[in-house]
Structures are given as structure tokens and as C-alpha cells.
C-alpha positions in Angstrom: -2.8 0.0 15.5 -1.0 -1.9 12.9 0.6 -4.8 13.5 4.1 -6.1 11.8 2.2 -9.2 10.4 0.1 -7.0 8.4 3.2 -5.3 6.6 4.7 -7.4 4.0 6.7 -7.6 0.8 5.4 -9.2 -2.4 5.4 -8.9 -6.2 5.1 -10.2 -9.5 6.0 -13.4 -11.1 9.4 -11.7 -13.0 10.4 -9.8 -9.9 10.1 -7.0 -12.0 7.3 -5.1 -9.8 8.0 -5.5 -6.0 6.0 -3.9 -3.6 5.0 -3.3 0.4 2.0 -3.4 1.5 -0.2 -2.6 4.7 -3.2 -4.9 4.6 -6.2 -3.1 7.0 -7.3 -6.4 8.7 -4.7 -8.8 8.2 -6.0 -12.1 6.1 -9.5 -11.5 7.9 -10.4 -9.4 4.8 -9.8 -12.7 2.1 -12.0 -13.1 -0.6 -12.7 -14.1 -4.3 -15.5 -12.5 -6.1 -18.1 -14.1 -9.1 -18.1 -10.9 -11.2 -16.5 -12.1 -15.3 -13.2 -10.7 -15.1 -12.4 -12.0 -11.1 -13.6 -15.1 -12.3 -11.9 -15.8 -15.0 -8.7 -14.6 -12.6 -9.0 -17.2 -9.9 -7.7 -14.8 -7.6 -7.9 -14.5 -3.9 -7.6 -11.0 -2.4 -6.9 -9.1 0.9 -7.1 -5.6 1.4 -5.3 -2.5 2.1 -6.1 1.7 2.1 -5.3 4.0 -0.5 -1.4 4.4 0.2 -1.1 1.4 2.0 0.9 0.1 -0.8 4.0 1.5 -1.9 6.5 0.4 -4.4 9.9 -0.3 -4.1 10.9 -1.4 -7.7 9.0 -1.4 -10.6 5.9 0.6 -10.8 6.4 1.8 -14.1 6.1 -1.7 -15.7 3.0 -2.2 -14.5 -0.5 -1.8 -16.8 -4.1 -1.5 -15.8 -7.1 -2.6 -17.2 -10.5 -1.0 -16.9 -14.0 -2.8 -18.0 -17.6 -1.8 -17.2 -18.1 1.0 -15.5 -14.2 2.0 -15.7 -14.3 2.5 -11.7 -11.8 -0.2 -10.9 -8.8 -0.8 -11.8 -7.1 -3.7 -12.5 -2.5 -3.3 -12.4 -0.4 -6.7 -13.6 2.9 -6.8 -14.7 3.7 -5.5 -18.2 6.6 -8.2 -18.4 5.1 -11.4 -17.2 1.3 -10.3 -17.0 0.9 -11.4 -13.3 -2.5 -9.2 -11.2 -0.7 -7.3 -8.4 -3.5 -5.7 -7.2 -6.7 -3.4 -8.0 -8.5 -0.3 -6.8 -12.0 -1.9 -6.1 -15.1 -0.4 -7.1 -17.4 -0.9 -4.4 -15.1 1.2 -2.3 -12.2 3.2 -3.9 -10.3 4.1 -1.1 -9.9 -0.2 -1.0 -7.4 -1.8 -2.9 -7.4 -5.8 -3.4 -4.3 -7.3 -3.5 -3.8 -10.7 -5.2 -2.4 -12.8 -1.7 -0.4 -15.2 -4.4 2.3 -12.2 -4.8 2.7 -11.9 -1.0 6.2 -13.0 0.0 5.6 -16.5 1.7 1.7 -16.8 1.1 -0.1 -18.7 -1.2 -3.9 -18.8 -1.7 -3.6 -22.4 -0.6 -2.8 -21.4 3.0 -6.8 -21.0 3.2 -9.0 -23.5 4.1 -11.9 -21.1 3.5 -12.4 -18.4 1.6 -15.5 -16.4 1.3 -17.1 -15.9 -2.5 -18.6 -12.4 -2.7 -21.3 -12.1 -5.7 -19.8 -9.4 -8.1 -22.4 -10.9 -10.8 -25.1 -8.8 -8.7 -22.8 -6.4 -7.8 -23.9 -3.0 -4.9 -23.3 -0.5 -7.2 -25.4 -2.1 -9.6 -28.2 -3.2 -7.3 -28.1 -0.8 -4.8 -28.2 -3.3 -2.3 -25.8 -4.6 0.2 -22.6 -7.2 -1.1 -24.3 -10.4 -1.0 -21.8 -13.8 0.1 -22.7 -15.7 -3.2 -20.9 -18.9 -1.2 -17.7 -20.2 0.1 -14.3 -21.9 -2.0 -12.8 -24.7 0.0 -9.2 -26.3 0.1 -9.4 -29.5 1.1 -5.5 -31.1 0.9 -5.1 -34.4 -0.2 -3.4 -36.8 2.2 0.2 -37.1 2.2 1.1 -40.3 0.2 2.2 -43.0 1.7 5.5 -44.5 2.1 6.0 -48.5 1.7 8.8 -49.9 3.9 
């Protein structure tokens, strides 16, 4: 069963697209990926199922891009150019949702998130996803006050 924390509202940087979404496990599912376009992104990403996201304004502004193989396929905002989300292409009943257009999160509410090597990718190799390492967010200290 699905809990409540696993619904939630999000969208783009406009406002323009705005969306609900069902993620599958929560923030267990994080992740960032070395493959050239996710790289160049920076984003971090949780999942949800095929229909697990529905929209509530704005669908028709958004724009995909396709590379490679074509199999995934990557939606932003026409109007401000912000990633929502993608259909992945390791498994396309998966979509990755950027966590920076979730209501309230930020990517830098994880201390750890898990890098998975998309240079190398399954569908290429024919091997299982391989970890390729581990992106750390180590805050600063809060500045001091003088009295």
C-alpha cells in the first residue's frame, strides 16, 4: 500500500506545468546517473509507475527530448526549460522524476545519494546497473554570530 508521503505536488520553475505524482518507494529510490545528458543535468531523481503521475495544469507546454537509442524520454518545461521528469530506459514502465520540482524538497535534503553508471549502461552491456559511486552533501556550519 501507498502511503500519503509518497503522493505529492510539484512542477516547474514558471508554475506553468504542475503535477502529482505517486513515487513507488518513497525517497528510497534517489539517484543521479553518469550517462552525458544526466550529467550535464545535475539532477537527482525518484521514481514513480507508468500513471503514477498525473497532471493538473500544464502538460501541453511541456517538450521532450530524445538522444541515443530514442528509448527515454526526457519532458521540461517549454516556458522556462526546467526537467520535470523522464520515462527511463532501463525500465519503461519507470519514470524519474527530478526531486527539485517536488513541493517542499530539494536535492539538498540528501546527505547521500547513490551515482548509478549510465556511461556503461544495461542495455548496452547486457549486464546488471552497476553503482559507479556515491554524491555527498556535506553542509557548511552555520556562521557564527559575534556578541
Amino acid at each position: 500500500m501507498v502511503d500519503d508521503m509518497n503522493v505529492r505536488t510539484g512542477g516547474c520553475h514558471c508554475g506553468t506545468v504542475r503535477f502529482e505524482v505517486t513515487l513507488c518507494d518513497g525517497f528510497d529510490s534517489i539517484r543521479r546517473c553518469t550517462c552525458s545528458y544526466c550529467r550535464m543535468r545535475g539532477a537527482v531523481v525518484a521514481m514513480a509507475k507508468m500513471g503514477g503521475i498525473s497532471f493538473l495544469q500544464g502538460e501541453d507546454a511541456l517538450t521532450s527530448y530524445r538522444f541515443h537509442t530514442g528509448t527515454a524520454q526526457h519532458f521540461f518545461c517549454s516556458k522556462c526549460g526546467i526537467y520535470t521528469h523522464h520515462q527511463r530506459r532501463s525500465d519503461t514502465t519507470l519514470y524519474a522524476v527530478n526531486v527539485a520540482c517536488l513541493d517542499g524538497v530539494s536535492p539538498f535534503d540528501f546527505t547521500e545519494v547513490p551515482v548509478m553508471d549510465g556511461v556503461n549502461h544495461t542495455n548496452d552491456t547486457g549486464k546488471p546497473t552497476r553503482r559507479a559511486g556515491t554524491l555527498r552533501f556535506i553542509p557548511a556550519d552555520e556562521p557564527r554570530r559575534e556578541s
